[in-house]
C-alpha positions, 0 to 999 in steps of 0.5 A: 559755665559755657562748657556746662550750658552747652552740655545741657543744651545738647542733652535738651535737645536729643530728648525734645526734638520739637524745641530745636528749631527755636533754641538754633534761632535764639542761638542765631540772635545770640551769634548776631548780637555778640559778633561784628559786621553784622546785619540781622535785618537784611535789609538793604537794597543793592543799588540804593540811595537812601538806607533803610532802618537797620542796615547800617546799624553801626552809623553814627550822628554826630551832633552838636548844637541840635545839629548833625556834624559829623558820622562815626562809628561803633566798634564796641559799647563804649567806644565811638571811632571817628576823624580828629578833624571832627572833634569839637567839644559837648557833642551828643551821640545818636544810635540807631539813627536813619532820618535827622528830622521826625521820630526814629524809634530805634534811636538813643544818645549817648554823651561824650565822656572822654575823647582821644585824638591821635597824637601826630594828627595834623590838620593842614595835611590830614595824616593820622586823622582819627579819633576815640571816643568813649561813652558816657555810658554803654549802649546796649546791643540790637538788630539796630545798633551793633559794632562794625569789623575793623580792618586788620593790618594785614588787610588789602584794598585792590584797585577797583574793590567793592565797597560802601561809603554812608552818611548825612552828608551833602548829595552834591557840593550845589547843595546848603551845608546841612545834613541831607535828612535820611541816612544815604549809602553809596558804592563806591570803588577803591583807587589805588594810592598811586592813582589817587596821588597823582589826582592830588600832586596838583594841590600838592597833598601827600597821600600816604600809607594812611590813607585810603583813596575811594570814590568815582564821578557822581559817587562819593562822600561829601560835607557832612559825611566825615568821620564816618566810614568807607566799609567792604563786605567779606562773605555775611561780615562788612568791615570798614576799611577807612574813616571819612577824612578829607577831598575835592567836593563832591564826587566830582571825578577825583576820589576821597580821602579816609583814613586807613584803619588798618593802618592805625590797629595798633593805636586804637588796641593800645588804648582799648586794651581790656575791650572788646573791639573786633579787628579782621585777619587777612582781610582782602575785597574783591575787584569790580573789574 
């Protein structure tokens, strides 16, 4: 059947060439919609603090009592990833989400059918801290709602690499704990494991294979962003590289901890065979320095 569509495609074309800017634009949303990574809109403003509509269409709030806990995001339409130390019962899903209070048009929810907690999760020393969690019914595709690309184990993160962190979490640790309204970004640069351990020996927290190190003074993630993600971009694609696990709050010159996705492919594969989640071959950033 693609064989045959493509076939009548080419014919259409050579005899009406009038037409063919329209079908290569109709064909440009259908590649946008179906692939990974990917932000139609184009949006976003380098440098930025609070996102636009659109630029992170595969953030995830998580909420729980009418009240944002947690970020996540999509991988596909039916499966949300996030950290297991966010995992509480009767959360509702938001998509398409950018400010907490007033009305997002873009925005729909989906409940929480079913929930899968890594196995070895450890809650005192955060290794494995990731989670699934299935839809209670599939979320439909559009310029504000997508999946994002999932690092694959072959990926590398250099020192200094160039990369993004979003969420509703707290600006600083001065702030109440509760969801900063619009939805924020952040660049952020990769700290190597070895660097990032030596920041943590004092407290006695073991950073591991994992786990991946990001974050500067006054740049970071705070209360309020975990679970959601830590993503790099890759020529038109972002790939998220970890999972908003755990740190010293906020931003106060020691870098946060996420959960190295790469790391963890072949977990969230095993449980998702039969789905389509997108993970990125060979994947490397490149260094600020």
């Amino acid at each position: 059947m693609a064989g045959w569509t493509l076939c009548v495609l080419v014919i259409f074309l050579s005899q009406n060439t009038g037409t063919v800017w329209i079908l290569s634009f109709l064909l440009s949303i259908s590649y946008l919609l179906k692939n990974c990574g990917v932000v139609p809109l184009q949006t976003r403003i380098v440098g930025g603090d609070n996102a636009t509509a659109g630029d992170w269409p595969w953030q995830v709030s998580m909420h729980f009592n009418e009240r944002h806990i947690c970020g996540g995001t999509v991988i596909n339409t039916q499966w949300v990833l996030t950290a297991a130390h966010c995992i509480i019962s009767r959360y509702l899903l938001y998509f398409g989400k950018q400010t907490q209070s007033g009305f997002n048009p873009h925005e729909v929810s989906r409940s929480v059918s079913q929930i899968i907690m890594h196995p070895d999760y450890n809650s005192t020393t955060f290794q494995n801290d990731i989670a699934l969690m299935k839809l209670s019914s599939p979320i439909t595709y559009t310029n504000y709602i997508r999946p994002v690309c999932l690092a694959a184990k072959s990926s590398i993160f250099h020192n200094g690499s160039e990369c993004w962190a979003t969420g509703w979490g707290r600006l600083s640790q001065n702030e109440p704990l509760v969801a900063h309204d619009i939805l924020q970004e952040v660049q952020i640069p990769v700290v190597g494991n070895n660097l990032c351990s030596s920041f943590y020996s004092f407290i006695n927290v073991t950073i591991t294979c994992n786990m991946l190190c990001a974050g500067e003074l006054g740049k970071g993630v705070c209360q309020g962003d975990s679970g959601g993600p830590v993503q790099c971009k890759q020529g038109s694609r972002w790939i998220q590289g970890g999972i908003s696990s755990f740190g010293i709050p906020c931003a106060v010159g020691i870098p946060e901890v996420f959960s190295r996705v790469s790391e963890f492919q072949s977990w969230i594969t095993g449980h998702l065979a039969g789905t389509n989640v997108s993970f990125v071959d060979n994947f490397k950033v490149k260094c600020l320095c």
